[in-house]
Biopython code that builds the backbone (N, CA, C, O; Angstrom):
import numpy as np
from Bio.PDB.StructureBuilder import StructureBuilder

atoms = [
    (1, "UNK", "N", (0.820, -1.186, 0.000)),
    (1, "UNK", "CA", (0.000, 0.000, 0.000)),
    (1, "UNK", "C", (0.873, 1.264, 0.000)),
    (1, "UNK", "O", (0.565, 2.258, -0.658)),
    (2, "UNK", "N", (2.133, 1.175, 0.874)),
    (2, "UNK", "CA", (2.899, 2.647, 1.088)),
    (2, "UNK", "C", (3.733, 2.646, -0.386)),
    (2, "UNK", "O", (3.990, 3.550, -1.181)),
    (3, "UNK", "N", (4.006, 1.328, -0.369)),
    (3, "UNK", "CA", (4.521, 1.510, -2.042)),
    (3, "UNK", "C", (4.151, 2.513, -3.590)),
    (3, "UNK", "O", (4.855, 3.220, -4.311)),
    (4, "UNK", "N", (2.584, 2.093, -3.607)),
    (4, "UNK", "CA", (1.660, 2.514, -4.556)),
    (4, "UNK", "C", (1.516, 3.987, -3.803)),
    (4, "UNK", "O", (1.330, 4.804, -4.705)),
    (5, "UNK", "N", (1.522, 4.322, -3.159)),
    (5, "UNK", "CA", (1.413, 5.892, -2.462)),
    (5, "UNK", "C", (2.633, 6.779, -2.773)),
    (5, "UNK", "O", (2.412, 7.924, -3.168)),
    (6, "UNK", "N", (3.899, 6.352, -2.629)),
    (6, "UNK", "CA", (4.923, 6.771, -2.696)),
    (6, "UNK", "C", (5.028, 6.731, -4.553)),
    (6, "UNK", "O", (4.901, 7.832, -5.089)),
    (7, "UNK", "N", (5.242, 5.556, -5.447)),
    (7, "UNK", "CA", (5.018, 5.865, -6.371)),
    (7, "UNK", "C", (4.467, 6.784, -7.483)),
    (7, "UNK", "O", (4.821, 7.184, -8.592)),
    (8, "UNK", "N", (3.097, 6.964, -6.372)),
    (8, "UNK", "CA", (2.400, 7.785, -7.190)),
    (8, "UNK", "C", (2.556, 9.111, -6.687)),
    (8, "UNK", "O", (1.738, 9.964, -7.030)),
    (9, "UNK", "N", (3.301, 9.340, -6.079)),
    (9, "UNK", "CA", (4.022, 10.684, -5.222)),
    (9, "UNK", "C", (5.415, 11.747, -6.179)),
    (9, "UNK", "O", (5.726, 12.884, -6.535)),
    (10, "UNK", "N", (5.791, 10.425, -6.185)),
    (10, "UNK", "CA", (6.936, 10.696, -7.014)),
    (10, "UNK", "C", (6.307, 10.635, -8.936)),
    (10, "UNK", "O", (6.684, 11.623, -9.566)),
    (11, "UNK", "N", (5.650, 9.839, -9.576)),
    (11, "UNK", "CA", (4.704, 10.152, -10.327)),
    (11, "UNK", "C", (4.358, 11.687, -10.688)),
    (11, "UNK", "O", (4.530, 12.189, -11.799)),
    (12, "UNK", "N", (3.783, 12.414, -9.430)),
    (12, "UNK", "CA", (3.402, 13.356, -9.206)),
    (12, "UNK", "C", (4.294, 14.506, -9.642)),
    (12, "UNK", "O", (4.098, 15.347, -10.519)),
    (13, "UNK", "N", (5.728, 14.274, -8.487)),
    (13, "UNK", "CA", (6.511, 15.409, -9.129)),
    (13, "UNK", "C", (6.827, 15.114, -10.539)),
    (13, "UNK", "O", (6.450, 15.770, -11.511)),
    (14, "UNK", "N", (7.511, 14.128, -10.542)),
    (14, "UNK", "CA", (7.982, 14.437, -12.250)),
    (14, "UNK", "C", (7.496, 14.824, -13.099)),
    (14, "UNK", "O", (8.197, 15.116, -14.068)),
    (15, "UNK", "N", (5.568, 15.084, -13.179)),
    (15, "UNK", "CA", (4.858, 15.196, -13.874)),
    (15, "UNK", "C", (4.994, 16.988, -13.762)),
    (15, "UNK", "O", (4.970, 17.699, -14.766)),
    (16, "UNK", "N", (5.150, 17.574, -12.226)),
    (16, "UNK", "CA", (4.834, 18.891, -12.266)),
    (16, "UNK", "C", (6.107, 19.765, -12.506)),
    (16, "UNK", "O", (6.178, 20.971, -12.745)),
    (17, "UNK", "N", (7.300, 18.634, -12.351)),
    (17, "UNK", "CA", (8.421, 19.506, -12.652)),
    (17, "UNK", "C", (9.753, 19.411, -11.457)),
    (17, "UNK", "O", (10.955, 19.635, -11.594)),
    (18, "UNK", "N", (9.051, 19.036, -10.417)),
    (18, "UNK", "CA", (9.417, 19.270, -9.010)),
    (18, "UNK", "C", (10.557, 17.935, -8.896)),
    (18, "UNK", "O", (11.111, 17.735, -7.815)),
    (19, "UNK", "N", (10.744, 17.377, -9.650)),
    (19, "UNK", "CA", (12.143, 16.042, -9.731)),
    (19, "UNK", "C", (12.090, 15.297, -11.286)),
    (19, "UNK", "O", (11.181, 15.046, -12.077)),
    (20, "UNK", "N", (13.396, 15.111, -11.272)),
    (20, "UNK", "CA", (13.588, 15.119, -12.413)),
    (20, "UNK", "C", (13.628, 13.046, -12.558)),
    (20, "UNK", "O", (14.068, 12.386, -11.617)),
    (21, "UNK", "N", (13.167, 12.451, -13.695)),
    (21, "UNK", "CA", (13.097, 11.405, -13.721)),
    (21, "UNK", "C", (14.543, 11.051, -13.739)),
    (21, "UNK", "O", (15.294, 11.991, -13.999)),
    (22, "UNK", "N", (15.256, 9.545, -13.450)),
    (22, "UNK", "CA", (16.297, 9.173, -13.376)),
    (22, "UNK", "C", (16.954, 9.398, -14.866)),
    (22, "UNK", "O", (15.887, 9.377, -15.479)),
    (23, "UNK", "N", (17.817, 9.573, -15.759)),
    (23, "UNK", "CA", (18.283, 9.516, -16.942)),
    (23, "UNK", "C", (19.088, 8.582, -17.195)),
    (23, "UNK", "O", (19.842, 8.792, -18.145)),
    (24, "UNK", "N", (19.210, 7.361, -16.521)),
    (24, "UNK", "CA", (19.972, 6.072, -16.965)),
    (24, "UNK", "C", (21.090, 6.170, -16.226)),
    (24, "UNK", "O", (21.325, 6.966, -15.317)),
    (25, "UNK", "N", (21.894, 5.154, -16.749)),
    (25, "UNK", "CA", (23.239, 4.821, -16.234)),
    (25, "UNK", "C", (23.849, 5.596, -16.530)),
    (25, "UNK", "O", (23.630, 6.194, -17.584)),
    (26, "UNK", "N", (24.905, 5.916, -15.690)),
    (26, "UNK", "CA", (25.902, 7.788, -16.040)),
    (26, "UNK", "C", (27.337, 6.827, -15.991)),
    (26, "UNK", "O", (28.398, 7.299, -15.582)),
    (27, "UNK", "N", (27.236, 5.788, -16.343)),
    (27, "UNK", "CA", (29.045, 5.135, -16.375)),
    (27, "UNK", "C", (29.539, 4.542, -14.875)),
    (27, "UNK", "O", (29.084, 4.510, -13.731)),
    (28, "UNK", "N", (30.729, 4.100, -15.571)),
    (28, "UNK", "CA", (31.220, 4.095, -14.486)),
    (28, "UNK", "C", (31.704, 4.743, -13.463)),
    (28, "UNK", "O", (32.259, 5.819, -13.689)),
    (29, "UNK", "N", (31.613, 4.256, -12.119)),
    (29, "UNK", "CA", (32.094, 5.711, -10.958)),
    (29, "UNK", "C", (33.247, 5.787, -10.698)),
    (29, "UNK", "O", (33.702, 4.783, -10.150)),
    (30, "UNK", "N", (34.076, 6.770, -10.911)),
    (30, "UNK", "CA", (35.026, 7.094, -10.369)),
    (30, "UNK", "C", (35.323, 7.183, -8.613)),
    (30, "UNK", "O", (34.999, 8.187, -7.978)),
    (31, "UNK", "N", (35.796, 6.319, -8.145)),
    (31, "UNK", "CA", (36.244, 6.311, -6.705)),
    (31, "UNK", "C", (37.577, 6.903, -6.291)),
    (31, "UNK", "O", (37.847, 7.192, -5.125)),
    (32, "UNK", "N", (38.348, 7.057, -7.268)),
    (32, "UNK", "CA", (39.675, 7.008, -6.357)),
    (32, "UNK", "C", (39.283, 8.869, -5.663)),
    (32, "UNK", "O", (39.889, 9.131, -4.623)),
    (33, "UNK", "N", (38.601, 9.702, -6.075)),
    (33, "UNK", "CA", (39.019, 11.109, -4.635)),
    (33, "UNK", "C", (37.875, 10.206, -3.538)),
    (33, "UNK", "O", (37.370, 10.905, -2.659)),
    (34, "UNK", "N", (37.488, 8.787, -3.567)),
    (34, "UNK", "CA", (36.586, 8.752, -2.287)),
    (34, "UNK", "C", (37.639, 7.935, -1.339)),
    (34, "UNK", "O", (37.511, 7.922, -0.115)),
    (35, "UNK", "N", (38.719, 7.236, -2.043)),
    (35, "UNK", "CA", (39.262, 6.663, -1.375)),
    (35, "UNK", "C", (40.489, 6.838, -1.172)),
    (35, "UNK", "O", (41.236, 5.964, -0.731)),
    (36, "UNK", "N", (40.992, 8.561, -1.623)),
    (36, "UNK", "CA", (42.036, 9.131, -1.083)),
    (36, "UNK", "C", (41.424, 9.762, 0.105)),
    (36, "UNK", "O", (42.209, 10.294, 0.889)),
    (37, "UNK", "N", (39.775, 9.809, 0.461)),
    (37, "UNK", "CA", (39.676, 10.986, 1.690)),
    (37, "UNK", "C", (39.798, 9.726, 2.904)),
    (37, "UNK", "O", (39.241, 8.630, 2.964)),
    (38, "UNK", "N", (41.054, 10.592, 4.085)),
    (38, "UNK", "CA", (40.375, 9.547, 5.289)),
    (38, "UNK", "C", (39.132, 8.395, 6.010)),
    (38, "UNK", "O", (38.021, 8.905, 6.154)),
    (39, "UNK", "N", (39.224, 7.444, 6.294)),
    (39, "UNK", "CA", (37.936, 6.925, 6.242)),
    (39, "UNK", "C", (36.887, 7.453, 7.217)),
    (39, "UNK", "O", (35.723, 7.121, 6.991)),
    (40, "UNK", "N", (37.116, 8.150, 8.159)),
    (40, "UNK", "CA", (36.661, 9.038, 9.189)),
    (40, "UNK", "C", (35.291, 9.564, 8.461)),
    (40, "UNK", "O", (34.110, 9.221, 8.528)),
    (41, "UNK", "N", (36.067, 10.632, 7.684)),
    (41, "UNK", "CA", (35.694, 11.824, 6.455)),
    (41, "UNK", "C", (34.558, 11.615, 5.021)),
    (41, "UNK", "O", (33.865, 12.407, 4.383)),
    (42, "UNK", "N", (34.863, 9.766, 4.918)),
    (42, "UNK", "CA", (34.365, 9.513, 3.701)),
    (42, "UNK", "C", (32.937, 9.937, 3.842)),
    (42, "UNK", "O", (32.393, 10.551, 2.924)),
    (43, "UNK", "N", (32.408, 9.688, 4.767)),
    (43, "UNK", "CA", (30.580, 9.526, 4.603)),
    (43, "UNK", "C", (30.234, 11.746, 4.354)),
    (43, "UNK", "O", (29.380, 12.322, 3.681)),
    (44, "UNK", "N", (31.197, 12.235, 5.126)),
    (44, "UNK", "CA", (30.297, 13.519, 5.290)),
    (44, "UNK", "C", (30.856, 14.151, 3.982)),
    (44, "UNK", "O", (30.050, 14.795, 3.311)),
    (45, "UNK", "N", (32.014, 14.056, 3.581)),
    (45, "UNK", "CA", (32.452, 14.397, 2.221)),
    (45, "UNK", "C", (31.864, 14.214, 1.132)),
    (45, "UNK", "O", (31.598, 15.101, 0.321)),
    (46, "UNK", "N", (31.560, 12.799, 1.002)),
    (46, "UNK", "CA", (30.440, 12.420, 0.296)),
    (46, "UNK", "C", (29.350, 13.204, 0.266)),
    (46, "UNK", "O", (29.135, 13.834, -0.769)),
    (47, "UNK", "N", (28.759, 13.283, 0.999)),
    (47, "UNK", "CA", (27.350, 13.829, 1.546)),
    (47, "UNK", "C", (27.615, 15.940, 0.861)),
    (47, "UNK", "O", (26.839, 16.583, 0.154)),
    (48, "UNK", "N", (28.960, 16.395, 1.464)),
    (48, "UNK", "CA", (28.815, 17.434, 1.342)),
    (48, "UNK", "C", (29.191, 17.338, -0.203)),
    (48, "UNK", "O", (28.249, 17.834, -0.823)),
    (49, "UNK", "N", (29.983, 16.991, -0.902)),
    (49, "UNK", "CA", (30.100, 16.942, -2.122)),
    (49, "UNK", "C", (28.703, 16.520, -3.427)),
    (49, "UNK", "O", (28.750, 16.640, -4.651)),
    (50, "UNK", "N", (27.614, 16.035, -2.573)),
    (50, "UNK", "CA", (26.872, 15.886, -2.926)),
    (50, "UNK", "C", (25.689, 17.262, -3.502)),
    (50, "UNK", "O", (24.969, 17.636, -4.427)),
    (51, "UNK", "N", (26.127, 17.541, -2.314)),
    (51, "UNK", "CA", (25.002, 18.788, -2.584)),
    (51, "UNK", "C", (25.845, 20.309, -2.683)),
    (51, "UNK", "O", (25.477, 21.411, -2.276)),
    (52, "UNK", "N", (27.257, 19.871, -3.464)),
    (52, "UNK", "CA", (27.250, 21.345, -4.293)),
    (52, "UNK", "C", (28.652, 21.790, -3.084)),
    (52, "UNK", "O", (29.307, 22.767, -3.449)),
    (53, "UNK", "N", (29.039, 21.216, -1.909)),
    (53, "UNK", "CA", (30.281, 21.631, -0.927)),
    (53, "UNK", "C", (31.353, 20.836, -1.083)),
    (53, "UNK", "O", (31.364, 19.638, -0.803)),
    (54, "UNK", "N", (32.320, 21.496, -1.548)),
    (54, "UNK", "CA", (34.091, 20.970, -1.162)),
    (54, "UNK", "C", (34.565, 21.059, 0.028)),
    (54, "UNK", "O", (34.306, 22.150, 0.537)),
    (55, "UNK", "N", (35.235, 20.262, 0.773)),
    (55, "UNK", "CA", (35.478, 20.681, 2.228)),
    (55, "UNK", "C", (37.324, 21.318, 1.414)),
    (55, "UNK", "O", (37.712, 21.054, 0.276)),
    (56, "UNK", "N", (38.161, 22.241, 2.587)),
    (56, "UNK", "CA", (39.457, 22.916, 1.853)),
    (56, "UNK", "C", (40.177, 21.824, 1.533)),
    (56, "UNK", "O", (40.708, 21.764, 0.424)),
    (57, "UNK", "N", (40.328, 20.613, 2.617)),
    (57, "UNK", "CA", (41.071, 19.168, 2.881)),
    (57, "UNK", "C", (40.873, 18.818, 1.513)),
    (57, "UNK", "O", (41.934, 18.420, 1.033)),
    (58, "UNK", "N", (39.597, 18.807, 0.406)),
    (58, "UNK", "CA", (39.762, 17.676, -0.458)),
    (58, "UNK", "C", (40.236, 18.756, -1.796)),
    (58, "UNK", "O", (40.671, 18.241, -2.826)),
    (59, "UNK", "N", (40.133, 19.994, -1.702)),
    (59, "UNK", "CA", (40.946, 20.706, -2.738)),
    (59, "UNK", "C", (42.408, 20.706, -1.975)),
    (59, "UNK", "O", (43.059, 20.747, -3.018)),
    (60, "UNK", "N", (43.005, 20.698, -1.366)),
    (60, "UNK", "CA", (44.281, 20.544, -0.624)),
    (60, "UNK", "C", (44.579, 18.892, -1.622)),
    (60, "UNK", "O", (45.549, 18.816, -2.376)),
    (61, "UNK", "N", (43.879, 18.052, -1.501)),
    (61, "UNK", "CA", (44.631, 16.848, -2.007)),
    (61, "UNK", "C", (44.376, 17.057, -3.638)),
    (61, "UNK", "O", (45.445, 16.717, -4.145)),
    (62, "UNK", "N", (43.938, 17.248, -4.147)),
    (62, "UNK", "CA", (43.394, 17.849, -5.859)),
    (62, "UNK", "C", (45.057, 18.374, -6.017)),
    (62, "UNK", "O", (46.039, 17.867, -6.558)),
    (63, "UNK", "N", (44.804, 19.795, -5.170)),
    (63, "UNK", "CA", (46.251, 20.406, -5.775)),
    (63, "UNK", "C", (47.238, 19.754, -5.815)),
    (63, "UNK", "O", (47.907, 19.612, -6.839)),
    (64, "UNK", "N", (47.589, 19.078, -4.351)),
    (64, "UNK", "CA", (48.523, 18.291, -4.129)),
    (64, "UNK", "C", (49.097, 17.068, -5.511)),
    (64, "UNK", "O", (50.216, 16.901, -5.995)),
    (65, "UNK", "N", (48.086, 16.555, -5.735)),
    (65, "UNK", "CA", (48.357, 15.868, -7.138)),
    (65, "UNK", "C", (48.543, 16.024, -8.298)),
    (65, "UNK", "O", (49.070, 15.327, -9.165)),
    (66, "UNK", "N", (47.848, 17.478, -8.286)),
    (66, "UNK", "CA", (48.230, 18.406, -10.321)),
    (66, "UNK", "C", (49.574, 18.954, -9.706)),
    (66, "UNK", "O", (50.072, 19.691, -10.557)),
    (67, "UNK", "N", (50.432, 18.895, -8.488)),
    (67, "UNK", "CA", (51.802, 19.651, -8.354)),
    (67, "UNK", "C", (52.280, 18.528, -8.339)),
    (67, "UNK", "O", (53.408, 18.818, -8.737)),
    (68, "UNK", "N", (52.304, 17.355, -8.173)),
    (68, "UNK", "CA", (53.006, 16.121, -8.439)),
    (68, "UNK", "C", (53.097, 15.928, -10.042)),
    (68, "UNK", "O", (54.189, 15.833, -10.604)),
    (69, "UNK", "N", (52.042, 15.883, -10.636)),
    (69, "UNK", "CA", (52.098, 15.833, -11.737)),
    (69, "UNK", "C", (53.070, 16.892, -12.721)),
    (69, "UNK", "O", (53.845, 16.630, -13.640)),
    (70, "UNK", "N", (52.724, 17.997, -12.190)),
    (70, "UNK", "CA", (53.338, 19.507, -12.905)),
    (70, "UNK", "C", (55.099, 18.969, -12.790)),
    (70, "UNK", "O", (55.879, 18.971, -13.743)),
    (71, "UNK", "N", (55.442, 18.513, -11.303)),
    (71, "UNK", "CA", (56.539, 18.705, -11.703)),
    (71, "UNK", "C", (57.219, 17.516, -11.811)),
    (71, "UNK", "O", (58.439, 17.624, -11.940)),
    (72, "UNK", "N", (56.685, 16.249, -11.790)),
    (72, "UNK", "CA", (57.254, 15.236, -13.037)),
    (72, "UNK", "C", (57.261, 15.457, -14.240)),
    (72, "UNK", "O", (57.910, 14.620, -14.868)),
    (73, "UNK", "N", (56.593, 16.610, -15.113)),
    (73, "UNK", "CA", (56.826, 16.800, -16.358)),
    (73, "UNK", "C", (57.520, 18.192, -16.560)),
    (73, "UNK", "O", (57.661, 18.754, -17.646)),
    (74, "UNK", "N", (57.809, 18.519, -15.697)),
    (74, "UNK", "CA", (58.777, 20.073, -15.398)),
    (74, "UNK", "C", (60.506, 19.499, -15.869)),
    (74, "UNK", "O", (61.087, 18.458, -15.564)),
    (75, "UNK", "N", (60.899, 20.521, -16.605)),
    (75, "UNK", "CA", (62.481, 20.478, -16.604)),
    (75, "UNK", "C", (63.088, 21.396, -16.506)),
    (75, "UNK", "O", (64.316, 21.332, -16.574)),
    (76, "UNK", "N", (62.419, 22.590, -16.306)),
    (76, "UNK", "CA", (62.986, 24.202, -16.042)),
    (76, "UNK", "C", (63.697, 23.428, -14.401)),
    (76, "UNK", "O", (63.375, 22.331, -13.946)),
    (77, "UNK", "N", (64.279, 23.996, -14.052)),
    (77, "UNK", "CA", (64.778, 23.836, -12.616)),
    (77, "UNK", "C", (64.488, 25.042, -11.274)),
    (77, "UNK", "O", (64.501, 24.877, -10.054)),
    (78, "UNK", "N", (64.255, 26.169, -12.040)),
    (78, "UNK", "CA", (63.289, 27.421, -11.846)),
    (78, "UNK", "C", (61.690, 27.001, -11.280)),
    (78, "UNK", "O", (61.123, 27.071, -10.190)),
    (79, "UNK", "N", (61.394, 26.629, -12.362)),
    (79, "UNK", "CA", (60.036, 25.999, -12.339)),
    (79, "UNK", "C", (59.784, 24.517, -11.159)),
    (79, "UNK", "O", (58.850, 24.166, -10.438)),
    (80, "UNK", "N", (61.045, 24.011, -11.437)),
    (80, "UNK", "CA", (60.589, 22.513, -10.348)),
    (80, "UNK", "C", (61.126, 23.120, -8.889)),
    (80, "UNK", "O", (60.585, 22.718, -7.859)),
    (81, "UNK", "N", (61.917, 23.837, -8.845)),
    (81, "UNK", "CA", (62.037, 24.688, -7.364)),
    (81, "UNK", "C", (60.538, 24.979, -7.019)),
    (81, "UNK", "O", (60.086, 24.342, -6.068)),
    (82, "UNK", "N", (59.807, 25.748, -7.583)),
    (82, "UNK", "CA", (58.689, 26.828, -7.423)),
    (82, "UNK", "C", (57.510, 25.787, -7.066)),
    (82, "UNK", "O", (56.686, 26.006, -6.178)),
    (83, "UNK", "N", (57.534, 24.509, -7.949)),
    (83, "UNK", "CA", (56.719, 23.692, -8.092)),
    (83, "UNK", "C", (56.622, 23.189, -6.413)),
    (83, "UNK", "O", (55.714, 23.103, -5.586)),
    (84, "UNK", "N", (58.229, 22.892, -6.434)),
    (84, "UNK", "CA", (58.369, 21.415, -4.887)),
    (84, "UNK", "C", (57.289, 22.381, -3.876)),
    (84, "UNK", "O", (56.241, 22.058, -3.317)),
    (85, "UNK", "N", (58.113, 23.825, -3.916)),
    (85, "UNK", "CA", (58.229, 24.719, -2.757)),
    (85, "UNK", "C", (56.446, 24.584, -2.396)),
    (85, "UNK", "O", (55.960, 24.380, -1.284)),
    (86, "UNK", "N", (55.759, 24.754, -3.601)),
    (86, "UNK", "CA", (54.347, 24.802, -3.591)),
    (86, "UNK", "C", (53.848, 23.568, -3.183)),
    (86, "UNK", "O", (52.925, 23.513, -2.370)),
    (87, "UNK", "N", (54.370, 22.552, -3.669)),
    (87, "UNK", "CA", (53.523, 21.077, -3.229)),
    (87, "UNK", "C", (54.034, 20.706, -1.625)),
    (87, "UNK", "O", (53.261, 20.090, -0.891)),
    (88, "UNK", "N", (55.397, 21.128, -1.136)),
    (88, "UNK", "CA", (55.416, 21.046, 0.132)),
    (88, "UNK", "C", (54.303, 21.951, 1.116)),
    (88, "UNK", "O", (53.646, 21.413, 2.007)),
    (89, "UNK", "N", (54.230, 23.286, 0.811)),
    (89, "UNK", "CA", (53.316, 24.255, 1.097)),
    (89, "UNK", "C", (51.419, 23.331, 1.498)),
    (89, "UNK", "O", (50.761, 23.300, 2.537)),
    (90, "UNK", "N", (51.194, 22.822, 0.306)),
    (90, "UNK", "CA", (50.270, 22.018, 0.298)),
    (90, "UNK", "C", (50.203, 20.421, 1.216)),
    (90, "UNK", "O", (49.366, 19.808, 1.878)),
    (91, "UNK", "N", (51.284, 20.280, 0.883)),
    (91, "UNK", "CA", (51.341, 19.256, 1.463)),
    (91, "UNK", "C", (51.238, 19.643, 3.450)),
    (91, "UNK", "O", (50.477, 19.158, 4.287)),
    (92, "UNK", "N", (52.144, 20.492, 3.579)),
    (92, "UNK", "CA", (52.213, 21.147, 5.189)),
    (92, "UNK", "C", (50.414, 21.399, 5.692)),
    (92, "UNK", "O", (49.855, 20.999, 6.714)),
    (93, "UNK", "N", (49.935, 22.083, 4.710)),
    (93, "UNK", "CA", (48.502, 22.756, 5.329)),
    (93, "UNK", "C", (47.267, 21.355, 5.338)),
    (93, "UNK", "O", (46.372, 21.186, 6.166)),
    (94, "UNK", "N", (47.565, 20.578, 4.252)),
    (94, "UNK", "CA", (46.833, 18.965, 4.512)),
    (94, "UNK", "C", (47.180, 18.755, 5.908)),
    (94, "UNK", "O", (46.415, 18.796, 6.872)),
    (95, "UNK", "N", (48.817, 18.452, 5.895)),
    (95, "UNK", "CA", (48.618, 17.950, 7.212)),
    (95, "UNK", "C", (47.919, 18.679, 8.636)),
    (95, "UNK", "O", (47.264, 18.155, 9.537)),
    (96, "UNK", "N", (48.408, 20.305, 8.405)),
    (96, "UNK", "CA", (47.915, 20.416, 9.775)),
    (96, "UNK", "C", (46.360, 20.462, 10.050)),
    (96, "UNK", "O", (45.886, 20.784, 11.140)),
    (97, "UNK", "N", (45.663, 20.124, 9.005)),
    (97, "UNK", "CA", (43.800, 20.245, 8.885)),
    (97, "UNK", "C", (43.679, 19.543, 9.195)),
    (97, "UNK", "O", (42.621, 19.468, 9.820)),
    (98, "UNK", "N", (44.481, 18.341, 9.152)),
    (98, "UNK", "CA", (44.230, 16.597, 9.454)),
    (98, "UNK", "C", (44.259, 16.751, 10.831)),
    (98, "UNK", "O", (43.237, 16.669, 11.512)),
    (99, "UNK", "N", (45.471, 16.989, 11.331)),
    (99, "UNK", "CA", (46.133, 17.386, 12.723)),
    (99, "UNK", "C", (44.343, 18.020, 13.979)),
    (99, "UNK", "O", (43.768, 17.751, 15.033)),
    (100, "UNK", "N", (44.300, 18.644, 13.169)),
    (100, "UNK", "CA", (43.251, 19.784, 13.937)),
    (100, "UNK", "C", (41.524, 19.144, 13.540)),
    (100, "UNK", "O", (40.418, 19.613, 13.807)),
    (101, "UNK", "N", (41.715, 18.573, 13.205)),
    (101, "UNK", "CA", (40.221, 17.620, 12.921)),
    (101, "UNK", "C", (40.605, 16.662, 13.975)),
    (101, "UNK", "O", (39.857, 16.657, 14.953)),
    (102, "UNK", "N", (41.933, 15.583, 13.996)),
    (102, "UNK", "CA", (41.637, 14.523, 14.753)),
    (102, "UNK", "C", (41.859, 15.195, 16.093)),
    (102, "UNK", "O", (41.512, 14.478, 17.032)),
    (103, "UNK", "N", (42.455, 16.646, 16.511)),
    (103, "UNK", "CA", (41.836, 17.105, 17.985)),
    (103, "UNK", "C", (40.795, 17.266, 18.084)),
    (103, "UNK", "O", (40.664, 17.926, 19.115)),
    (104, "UNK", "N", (39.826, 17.079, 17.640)),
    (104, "UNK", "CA", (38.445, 17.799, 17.846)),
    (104, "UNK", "C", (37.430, 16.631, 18.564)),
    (104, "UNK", "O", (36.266, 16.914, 18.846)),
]
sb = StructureBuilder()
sb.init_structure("model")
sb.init_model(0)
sb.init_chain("A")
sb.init_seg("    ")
for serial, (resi, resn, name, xyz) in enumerate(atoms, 1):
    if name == "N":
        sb.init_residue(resn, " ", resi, " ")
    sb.init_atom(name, np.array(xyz, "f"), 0.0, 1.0, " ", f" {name:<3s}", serial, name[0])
structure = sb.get_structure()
């Protein structure tokens, strides 16, 4: 009975506009930023990433990896100085967010 109620609920919106019907399979999912975030972290990250929020921690690891990348393909020596200096930088402020979450 709650079945056929709910159905026809949802019925309802899609008809008025108010949700959008499912559009199929969207591929395969990409996991690996779920299973670079701490496991602590995974569920609310998730959750906030869901609805439109980055926490700083998971752009901290983003950068962290396009400066790994940048400067394995770097050969200026100018440039891979500037690069390290930055991915250590990043790397320092990950840690101390980590640091200051698991005091909490």
């Amino acid at each position: 009975m709650f079945e056929k109620i709910a159905e026809a609920r949802i019925d309802e919106a899609i008809a008025s506009g108010e949700l959008k019907p499912p559009s199929g399979p969207a591929g395969p999912l990409d996991l690996d930023a779920y299973f670079a975030t701490p496991a602590e972290w995974r569920s609310t990250h998730a959750m906030l990433k869901g609805h439109g929020f980055v926490p700083p921690e998971v752009d901290l690891m983003k950068r962290v990896d396009e400066l790994k990348e940048a400067l394995e393909g770097e050969s200026d020596p100018r440039e891979r100085a500037r690069l390290s200096l930055e991915l250590q930088t990043c790397r320092t402020a990950f840690a101390m967010a980590m640091e200051r979450m698991r005091g909490k």
